[in-house]
N, CA, C and O atoms as a GROMACS GRO file, in nm:
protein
  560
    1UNK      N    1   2.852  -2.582  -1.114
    1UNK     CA    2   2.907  -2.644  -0.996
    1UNK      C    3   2.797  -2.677  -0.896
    1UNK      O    4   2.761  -2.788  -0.857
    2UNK      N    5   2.748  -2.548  -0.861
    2UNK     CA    6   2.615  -2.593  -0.772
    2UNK      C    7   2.526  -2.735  -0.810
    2UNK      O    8   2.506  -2.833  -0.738
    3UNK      N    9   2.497  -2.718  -0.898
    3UNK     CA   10   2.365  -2.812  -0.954
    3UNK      C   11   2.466  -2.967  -0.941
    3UNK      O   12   2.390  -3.058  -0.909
    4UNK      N   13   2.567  -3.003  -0.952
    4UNK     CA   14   2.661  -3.098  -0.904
    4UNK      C   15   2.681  -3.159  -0.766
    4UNK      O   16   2.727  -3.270  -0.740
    5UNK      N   17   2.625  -3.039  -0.656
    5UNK     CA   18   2.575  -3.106  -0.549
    5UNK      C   19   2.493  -3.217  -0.477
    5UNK      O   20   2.374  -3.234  -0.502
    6UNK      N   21   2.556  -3.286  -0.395
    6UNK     CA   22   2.450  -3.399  -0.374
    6UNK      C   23   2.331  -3.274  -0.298
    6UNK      O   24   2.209  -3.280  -0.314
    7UNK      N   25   2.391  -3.186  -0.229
    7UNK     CA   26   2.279  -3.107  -0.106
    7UNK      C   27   2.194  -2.980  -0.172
    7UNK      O   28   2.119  -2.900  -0.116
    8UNK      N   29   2.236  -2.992  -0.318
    8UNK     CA   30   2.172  -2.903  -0.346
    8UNK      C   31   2.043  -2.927  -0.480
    8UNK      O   32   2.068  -2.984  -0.586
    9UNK      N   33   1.924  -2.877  -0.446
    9UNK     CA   34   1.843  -2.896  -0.536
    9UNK      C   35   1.826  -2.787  -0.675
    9UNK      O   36   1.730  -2.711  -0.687
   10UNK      N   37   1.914  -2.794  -0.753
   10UNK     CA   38   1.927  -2.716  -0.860
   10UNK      C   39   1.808  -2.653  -0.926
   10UNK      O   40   1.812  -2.546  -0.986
   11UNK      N   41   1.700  -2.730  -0.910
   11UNK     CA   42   1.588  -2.650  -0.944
   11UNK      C   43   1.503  -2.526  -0.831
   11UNK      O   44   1.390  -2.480  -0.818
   12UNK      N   45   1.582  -2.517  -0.792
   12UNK     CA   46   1.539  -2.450  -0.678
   12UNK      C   47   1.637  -2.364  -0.579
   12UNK      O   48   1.658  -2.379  -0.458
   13UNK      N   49   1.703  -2.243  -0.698
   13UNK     CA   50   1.791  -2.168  -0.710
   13UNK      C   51   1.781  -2.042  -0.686
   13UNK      O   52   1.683  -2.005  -0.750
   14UNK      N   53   1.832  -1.940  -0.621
   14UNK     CA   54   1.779  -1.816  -0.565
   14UNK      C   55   1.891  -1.731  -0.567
   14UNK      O   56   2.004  -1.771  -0.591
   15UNK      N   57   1.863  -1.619  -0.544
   15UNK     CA   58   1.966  -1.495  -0.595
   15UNK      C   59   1.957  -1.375  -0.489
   15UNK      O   60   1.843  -1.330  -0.498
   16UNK      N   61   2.018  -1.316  -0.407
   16UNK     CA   62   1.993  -1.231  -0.323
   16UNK      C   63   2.154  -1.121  -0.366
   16UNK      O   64   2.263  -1.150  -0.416
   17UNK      N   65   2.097  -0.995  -0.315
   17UNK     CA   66   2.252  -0.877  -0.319
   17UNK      C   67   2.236  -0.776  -0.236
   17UNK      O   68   2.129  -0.790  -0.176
   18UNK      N   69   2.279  -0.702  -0.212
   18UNK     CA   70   2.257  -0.564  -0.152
   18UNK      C   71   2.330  -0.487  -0.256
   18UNK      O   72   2.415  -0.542  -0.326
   19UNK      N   73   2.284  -0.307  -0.273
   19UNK     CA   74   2.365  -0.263  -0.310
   19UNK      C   75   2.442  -0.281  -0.484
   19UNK      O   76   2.370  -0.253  -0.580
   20UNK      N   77   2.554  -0.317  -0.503
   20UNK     CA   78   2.639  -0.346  -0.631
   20UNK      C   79   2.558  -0.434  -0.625
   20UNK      O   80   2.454  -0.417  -0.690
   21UNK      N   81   2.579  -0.585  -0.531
   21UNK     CA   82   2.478  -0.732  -0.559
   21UNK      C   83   2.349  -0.669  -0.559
   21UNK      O   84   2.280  -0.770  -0.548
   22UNK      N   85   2.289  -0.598  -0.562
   22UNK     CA   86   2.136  -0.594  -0.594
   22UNK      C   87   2.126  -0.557  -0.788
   22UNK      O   88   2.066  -0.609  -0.881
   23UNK      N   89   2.194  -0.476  -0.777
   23UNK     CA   90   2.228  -0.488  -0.932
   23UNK      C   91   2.268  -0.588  -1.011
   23UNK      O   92   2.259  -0.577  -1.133
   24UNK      N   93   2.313  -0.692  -0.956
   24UNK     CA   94   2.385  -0.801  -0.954
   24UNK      C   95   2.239  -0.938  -1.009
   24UNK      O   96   2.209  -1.013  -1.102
   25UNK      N   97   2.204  -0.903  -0.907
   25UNK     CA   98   2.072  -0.962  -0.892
   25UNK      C   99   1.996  -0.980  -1.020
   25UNK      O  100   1.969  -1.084  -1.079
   26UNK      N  101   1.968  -0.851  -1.050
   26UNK     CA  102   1.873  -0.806  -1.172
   26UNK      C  103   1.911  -0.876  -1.298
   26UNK      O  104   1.845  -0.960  -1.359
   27UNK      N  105   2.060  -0.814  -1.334
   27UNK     CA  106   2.149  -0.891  -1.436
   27UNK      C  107   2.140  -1.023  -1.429
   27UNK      O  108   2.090  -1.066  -1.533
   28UNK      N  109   2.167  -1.111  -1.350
   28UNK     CA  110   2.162  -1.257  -1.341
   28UNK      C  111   2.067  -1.302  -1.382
   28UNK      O  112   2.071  -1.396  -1.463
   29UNK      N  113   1.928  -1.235  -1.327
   29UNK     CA  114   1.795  -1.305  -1.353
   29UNK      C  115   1.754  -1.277  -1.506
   29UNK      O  116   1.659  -1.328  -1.566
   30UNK      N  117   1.868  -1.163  -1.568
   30UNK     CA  118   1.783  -1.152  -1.714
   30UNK      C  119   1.926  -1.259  -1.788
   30UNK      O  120   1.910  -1.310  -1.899
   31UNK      N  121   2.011  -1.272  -1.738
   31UNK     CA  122   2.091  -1.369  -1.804
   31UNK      C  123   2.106  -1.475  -1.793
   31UNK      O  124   2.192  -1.520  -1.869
   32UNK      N  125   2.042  -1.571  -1.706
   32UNK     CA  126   2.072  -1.689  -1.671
   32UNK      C  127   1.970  -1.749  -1.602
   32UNK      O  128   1.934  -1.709  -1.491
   33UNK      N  129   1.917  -1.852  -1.667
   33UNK     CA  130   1.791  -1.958  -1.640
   33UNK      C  131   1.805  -2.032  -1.513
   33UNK      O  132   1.713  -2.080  -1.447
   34UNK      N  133   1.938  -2.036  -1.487
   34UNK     CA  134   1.985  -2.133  -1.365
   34UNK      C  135   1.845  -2.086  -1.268
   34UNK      O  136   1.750  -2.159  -1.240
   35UNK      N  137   1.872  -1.912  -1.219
   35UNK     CA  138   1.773  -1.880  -1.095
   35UNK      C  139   1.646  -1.818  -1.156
   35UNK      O  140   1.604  -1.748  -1.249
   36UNK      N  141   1.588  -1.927  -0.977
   36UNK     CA  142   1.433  -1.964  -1.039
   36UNK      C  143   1.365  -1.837  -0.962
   36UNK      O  144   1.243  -1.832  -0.973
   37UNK      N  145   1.438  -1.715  -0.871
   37UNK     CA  146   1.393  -1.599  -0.849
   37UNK      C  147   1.516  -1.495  -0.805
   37UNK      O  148   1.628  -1.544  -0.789
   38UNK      N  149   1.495  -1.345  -0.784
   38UNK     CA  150   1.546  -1.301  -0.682
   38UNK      C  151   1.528  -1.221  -0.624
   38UNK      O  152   1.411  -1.181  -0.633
   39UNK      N  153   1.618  -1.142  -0.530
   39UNK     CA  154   1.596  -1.040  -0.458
   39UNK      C  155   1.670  -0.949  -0.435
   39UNK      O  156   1.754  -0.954  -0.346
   40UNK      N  157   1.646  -0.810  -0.541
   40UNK     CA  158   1.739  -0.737  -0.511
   40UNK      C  159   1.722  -0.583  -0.377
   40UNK      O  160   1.624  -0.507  -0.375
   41UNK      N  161   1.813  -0.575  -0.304
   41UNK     CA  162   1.805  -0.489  -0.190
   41UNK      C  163   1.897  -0.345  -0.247
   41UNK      O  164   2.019  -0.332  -0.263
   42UNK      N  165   1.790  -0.255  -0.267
   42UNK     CA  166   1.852  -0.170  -0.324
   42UNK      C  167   1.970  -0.153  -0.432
   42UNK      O  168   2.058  -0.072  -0.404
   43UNK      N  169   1.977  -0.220  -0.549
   43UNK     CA  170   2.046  -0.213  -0.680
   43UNK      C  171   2.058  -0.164  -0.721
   43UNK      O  172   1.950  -0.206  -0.764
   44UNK      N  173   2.108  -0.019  -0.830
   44UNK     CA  174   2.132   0.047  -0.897
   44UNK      C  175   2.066   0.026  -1.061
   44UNK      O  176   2.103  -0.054  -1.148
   45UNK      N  177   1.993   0.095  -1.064
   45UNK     CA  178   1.888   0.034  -1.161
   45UNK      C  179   1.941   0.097  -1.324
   45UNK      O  180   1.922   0.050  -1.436
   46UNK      N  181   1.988   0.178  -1.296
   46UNK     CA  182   1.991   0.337  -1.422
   46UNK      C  183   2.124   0.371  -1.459
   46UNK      O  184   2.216   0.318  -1.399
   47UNK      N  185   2.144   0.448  -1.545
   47UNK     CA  186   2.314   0.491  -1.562
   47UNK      C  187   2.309   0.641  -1.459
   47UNK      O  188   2.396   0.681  -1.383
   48UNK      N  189   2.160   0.708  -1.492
   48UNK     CA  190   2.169   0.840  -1.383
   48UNK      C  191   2.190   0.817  -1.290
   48UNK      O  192   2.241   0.908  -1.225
   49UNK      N  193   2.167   0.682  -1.221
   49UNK     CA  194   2.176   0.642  -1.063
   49UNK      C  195   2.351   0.721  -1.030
   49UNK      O  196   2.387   0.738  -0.914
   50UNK      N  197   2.412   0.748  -1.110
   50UNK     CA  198   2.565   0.820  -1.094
   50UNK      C  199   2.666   0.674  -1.086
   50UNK      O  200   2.763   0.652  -1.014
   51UNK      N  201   2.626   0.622  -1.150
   51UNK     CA  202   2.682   0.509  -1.206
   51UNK      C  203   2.792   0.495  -1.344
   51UNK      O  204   2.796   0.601  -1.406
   52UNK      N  205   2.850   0.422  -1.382
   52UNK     CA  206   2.890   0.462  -1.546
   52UNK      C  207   2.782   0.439  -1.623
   52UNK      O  208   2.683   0.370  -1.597
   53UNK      N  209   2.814   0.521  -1.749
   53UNK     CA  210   2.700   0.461  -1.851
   53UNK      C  211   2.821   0.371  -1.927
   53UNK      O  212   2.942   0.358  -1.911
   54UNK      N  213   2.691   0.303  -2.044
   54UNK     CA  214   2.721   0.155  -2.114
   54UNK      C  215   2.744   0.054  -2.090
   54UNK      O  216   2.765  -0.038  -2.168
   55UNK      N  217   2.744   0.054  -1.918
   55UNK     CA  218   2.720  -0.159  -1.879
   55UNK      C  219   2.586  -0.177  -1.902
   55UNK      O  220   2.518  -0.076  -1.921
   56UNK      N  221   2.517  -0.322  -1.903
   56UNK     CA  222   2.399  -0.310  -1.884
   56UNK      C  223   2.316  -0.265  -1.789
   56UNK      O  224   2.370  -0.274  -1.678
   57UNK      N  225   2.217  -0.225  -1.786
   57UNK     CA  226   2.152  -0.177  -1.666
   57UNK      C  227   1.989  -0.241  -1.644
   57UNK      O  228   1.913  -0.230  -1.740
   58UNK      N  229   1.948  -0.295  -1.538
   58UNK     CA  230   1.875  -0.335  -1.505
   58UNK      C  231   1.717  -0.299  -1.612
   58UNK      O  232   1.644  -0.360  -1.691
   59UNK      N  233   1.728  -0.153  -1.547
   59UNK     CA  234   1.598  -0.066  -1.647
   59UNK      C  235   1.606  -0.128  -1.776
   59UNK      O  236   1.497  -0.171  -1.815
   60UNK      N  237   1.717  -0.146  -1.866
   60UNK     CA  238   1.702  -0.214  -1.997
   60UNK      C  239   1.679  -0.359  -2.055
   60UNK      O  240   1.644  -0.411  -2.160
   61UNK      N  241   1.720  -0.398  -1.915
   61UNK     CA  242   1.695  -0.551  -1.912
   61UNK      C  243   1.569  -0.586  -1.906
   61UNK      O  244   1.540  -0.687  -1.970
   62UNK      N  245   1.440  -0.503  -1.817
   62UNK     CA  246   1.322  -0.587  -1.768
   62UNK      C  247   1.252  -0.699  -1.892
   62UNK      O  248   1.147  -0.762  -1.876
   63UNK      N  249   1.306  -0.701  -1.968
   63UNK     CA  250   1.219  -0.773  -2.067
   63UNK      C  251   1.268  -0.913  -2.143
   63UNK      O  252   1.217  -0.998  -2.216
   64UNK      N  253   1.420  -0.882  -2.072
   64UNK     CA  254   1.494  -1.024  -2.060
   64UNK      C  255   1.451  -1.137  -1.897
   64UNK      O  256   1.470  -1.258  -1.896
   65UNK      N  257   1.411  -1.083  -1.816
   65UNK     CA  258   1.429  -1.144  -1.684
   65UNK      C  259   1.378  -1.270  -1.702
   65UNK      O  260   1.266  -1.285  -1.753
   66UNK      N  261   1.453  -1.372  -1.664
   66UNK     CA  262   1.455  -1.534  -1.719
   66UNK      C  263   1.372  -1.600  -1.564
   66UNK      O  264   1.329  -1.715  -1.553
   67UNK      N  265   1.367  -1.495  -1.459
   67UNK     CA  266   1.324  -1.554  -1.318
   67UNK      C  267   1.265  -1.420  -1.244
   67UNK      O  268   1.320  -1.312  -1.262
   68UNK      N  269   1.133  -1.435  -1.147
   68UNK     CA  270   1.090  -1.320  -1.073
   68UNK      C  271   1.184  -1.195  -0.984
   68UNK      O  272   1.277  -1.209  -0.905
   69UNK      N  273   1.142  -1.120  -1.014
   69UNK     CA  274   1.287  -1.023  -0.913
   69UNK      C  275   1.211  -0.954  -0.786
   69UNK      O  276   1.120  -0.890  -0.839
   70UNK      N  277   1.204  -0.940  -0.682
   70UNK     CA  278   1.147  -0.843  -0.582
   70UNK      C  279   1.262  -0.748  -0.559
   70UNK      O  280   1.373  -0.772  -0.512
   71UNK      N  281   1.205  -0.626  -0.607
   71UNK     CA  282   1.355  -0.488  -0.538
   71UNK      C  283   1.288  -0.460  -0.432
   71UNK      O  284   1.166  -0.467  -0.413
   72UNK      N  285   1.363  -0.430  -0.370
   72UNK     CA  286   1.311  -0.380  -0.221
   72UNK      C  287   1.454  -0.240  -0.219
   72UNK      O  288   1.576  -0.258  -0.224
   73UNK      N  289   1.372  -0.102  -0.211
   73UNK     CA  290   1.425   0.026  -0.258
   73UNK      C  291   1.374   0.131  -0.088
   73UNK      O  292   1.268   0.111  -0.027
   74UNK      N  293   1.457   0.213  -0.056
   74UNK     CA  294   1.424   0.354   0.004
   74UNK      C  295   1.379   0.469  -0.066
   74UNK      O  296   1.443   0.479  -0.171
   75UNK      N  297   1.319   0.535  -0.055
   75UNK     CA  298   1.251   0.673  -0.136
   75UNK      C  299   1.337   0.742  -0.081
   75UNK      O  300   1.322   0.851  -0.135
   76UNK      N  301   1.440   0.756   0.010
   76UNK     CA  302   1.580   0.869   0.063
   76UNK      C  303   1.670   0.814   0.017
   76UNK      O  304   1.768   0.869   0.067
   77UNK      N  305   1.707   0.727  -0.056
   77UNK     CA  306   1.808   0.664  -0.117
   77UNK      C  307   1.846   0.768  -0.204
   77UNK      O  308   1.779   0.810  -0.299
   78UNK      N  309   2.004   0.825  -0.153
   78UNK     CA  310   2.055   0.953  -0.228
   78UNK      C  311   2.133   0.920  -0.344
   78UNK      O  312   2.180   1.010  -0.414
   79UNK      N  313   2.152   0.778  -0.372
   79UNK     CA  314   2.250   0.695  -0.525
   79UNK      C  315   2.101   0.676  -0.613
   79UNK      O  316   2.086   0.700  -0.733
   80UNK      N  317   2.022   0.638  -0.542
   80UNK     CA  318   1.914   0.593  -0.666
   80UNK      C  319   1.781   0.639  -0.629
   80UNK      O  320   1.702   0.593  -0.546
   81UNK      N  321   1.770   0.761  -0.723
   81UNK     CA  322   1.623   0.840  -0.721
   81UNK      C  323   1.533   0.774  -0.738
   81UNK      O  324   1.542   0.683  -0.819
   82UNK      N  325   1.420   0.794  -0.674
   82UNK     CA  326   1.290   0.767  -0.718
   82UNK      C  327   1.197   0.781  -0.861
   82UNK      O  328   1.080   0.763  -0.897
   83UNK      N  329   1.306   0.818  -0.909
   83UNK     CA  330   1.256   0.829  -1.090
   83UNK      C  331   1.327   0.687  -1.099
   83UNK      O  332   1.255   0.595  -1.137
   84UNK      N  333   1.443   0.661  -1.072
   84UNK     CA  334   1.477   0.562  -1.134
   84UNK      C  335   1.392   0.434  -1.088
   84UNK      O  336   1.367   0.340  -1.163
   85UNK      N  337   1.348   0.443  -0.941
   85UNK     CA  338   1.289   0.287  -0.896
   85UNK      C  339   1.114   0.315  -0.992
   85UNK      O  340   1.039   0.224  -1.027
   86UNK      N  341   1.097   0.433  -1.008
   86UNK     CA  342   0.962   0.453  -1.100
   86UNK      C  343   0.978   0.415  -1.239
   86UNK      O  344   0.873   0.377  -1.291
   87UNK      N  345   1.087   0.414  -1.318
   87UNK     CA  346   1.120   0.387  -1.450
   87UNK      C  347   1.119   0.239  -1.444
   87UNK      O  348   1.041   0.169  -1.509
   88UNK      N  349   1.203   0.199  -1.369
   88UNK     CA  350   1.211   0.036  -1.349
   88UNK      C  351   1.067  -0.028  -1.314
   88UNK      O  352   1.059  -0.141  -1.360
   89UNK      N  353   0.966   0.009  -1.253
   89UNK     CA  354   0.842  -0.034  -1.214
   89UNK      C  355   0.783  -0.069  -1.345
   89UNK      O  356   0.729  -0.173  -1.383
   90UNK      N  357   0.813   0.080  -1.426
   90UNK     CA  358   0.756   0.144  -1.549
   90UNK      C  359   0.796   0.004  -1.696
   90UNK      O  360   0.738  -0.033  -1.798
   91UNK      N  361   0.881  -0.019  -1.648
   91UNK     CA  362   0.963  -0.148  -1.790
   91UNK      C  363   0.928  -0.208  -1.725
   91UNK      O  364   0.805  -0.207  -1.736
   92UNK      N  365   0.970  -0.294  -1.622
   92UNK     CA  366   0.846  -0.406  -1.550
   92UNK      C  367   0.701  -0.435  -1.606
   92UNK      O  368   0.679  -0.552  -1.639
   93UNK      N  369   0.601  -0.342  -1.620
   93UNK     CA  370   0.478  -0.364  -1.668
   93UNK      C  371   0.473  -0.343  -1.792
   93UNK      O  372   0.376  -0.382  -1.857
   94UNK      N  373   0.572  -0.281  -1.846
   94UNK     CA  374   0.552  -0.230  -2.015
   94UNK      C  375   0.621  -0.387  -2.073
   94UNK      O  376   0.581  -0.422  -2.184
   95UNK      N  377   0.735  -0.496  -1.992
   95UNK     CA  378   0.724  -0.579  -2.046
   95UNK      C  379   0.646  -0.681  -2.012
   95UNK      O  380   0.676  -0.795  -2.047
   96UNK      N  381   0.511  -0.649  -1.924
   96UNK     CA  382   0.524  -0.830  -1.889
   96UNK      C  383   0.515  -0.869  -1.798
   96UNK      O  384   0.415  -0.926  -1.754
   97UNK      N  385   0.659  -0.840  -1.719
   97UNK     CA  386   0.709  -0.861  -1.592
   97UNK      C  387   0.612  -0.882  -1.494
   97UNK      O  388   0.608  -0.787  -1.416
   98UNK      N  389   0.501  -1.005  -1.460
   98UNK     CA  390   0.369  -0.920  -1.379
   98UNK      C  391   0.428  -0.980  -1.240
   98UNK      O  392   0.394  -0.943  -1.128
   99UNK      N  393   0.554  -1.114  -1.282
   99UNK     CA  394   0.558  -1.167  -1.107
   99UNK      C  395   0.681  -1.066  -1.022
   99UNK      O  396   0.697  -1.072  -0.901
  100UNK      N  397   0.774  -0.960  -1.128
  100UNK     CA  398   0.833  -0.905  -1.041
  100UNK      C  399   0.794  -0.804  -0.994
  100UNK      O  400   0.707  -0.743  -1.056
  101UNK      N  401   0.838  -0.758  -0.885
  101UNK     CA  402   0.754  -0.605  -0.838
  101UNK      C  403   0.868  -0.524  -0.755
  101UNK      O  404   0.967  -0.588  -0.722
  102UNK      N  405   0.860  -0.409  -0.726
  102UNK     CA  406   0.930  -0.322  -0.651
  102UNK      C  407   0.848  -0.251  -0.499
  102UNK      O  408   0.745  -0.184  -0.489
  103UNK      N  409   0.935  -0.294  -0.408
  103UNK     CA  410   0.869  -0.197  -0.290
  103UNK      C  411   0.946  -0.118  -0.256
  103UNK      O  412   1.065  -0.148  -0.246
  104UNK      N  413   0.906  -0.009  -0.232
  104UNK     CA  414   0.982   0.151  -0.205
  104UNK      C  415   0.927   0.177  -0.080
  104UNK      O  416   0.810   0.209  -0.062
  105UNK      N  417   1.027   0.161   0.021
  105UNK     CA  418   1.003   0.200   0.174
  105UNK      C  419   0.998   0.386   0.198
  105UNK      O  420   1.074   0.469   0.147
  106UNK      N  421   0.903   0.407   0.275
  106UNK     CA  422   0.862   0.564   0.268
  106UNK      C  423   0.958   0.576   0.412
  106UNK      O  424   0.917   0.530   0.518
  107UNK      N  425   1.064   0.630   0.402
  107UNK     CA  426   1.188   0.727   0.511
  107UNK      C  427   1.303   0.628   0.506
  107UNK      O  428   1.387   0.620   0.596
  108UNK      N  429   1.302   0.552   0.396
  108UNK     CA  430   1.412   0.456   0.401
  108UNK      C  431   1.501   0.541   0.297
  108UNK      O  432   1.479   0.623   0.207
  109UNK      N  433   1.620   0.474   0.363
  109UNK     CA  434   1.763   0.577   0.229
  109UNK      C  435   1.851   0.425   0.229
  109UNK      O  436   1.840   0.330   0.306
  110UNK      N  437   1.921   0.441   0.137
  110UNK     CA  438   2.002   0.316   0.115
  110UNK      C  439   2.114   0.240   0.222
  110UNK      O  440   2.190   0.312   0.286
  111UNK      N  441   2.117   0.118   0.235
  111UNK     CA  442   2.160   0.017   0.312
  111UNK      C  443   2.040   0.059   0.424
  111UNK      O  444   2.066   0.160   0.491
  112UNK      N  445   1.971   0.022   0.439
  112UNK     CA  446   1.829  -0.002   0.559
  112UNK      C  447   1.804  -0.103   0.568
  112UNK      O  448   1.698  -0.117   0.628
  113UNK      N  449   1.877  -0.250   0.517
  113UNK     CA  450   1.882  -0.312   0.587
  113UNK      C  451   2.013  -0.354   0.710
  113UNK      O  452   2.011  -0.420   0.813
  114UNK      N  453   2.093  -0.296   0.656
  114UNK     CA  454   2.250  -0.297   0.719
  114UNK      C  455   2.228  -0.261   0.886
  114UNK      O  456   2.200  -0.153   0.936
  115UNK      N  457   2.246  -0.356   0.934
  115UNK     CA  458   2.204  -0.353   1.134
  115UNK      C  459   2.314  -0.281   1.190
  115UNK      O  460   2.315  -0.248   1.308
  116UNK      N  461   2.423  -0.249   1.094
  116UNK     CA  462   2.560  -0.191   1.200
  116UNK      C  463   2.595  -0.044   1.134
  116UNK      O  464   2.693   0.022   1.171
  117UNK      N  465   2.511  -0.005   1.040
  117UNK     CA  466   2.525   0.119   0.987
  117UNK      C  467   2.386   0.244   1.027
  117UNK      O  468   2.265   0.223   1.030
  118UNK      N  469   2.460   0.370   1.051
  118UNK     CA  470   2.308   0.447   1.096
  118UNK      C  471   2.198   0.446   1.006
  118UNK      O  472   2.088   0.483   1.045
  119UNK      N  473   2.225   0.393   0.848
  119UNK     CA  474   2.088   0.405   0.799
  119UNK      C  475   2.041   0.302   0.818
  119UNK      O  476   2.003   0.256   0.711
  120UNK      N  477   2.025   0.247   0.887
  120UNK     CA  478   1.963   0.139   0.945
  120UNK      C  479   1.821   0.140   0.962
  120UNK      O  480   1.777   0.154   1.076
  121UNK      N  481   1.750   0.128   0.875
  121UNK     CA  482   1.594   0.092   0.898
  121UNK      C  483   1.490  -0.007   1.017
  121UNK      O  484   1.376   0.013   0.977
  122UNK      N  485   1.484  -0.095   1.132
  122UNK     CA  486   1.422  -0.180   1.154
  122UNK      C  487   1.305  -0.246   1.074
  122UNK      O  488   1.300  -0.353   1.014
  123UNK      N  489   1.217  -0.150   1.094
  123UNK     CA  490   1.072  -0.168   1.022
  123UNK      C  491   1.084  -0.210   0.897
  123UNK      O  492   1.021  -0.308   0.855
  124UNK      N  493   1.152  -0.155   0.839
  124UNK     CA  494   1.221  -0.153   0.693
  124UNK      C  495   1.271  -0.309   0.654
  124UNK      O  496   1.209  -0.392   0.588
  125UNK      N  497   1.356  -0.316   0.694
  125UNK     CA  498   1.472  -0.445   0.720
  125UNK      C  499   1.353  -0.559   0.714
  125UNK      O  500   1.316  -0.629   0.620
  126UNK      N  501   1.313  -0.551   0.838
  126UNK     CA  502   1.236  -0.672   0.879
  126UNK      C  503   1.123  -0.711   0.784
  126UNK      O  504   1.090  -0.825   0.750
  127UNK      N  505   1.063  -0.574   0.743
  127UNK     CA  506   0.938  -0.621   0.608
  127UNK      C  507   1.006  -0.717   0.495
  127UNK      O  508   0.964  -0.829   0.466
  128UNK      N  509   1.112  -0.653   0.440
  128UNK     CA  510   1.196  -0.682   0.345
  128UNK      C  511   1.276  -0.851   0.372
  128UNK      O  512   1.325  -0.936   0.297
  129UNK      N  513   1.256  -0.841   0.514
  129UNK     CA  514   1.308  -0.992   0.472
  129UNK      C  515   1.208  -1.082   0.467
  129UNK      O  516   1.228  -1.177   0.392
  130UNK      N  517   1.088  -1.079   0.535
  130UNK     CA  518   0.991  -1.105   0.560
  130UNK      C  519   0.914  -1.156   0.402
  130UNK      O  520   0.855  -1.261   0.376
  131UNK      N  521   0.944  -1.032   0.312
  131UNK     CA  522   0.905  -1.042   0.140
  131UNK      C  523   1.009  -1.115   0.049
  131UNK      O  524   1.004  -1.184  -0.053
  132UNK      N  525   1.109  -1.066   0.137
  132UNK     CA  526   1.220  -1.171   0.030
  132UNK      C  527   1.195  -1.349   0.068
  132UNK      O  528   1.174  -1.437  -0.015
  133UNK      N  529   1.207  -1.367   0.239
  133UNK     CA  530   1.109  -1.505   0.260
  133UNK      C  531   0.925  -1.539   0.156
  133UNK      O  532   0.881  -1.634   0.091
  134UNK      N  533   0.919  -1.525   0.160
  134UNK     CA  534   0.757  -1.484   0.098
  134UNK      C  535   0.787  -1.500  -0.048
  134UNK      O  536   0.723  -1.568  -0.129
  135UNK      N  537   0.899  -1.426  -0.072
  135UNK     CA  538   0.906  -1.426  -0.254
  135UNK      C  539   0.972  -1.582  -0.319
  135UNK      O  540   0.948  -1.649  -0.420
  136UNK      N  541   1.079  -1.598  -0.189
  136UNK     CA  542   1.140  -1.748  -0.260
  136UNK      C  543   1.079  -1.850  -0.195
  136UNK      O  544   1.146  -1.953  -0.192
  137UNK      N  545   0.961  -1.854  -0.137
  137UNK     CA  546   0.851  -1.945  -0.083
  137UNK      C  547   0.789  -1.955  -0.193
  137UNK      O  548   0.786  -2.069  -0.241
  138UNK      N  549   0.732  -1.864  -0.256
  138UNK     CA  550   0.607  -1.901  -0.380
  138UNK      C  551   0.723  -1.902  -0.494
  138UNK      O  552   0.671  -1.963  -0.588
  139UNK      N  553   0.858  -1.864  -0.530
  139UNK     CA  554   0.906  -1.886  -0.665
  139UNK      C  555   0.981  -1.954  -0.678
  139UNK      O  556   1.041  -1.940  -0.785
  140UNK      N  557   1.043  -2.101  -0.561
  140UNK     CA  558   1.132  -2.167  -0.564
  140UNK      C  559   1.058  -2.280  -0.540
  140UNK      O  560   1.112  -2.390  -0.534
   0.00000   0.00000   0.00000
């Protein structure tokens, strides 16, 4: 549908989530060529993340990703350990992956970017959009 737009330039397609959509994110980019990057904001990477097991999960995907991914993660994030944003780094380089990368904010816990919730990061937030601008500047 998109790419059917007169206003839209189909080659130049982008993917953003928070949260479920950050997971969202990951999946898309290993399934579908349409997007030419994305950006996931804290995603659920793992089945340990206390997630179900047997959907796909990001960690298993890195070696499908059809477009660059930037995660942008908290190290207090109490759904998704820091083993898991380390495992995911870990398949990232074991496939390849050299344009996606992960940043792990040091006192950030999940939703830090969310402006109306107390985990609310500033510093945090603002880098992160700052990289997600930055990321679909050089991959779109």
């Amino acid at each position: 549908w998109l790419g059917g737009q007169i206003w839209a330039d189909s080659e130049r397609v982008g993917i953003t989530g928070f949260c479920w959509g950050g997971k969202v994110v990951w999946q898309a980019a290993a399934r579908f060529a349409a997007f030419g990057a994305g950006v996931a904001w804290y995603g659920r990477l793992a089945p340990e993340d206390g997630a179900t097991a047997g959907a796909p999960w990001p960690v298993d995907m890195a070696g499908d990703l059809k477009a660059p991914v930037l995660g942008l993660y908290g190290e207090n994030d109490r759904g998704i350990p820091v083993a898991s944003v380390e495992a995911m780094r870990e398949a990232l380089t074991r496939e390849g992956q050299t344009t996606s990368e992960i940043v792990l904010y040091t006192g950030a816990g999940h939703a830090f970017h969310a402006d109306y919730r107390p985990s609310y990061q500033a510093e945090a937030a603002a880098d992160g959009w700052s990289r997600l601008l930055a990321h679909f500047q050089t991959h779109l």
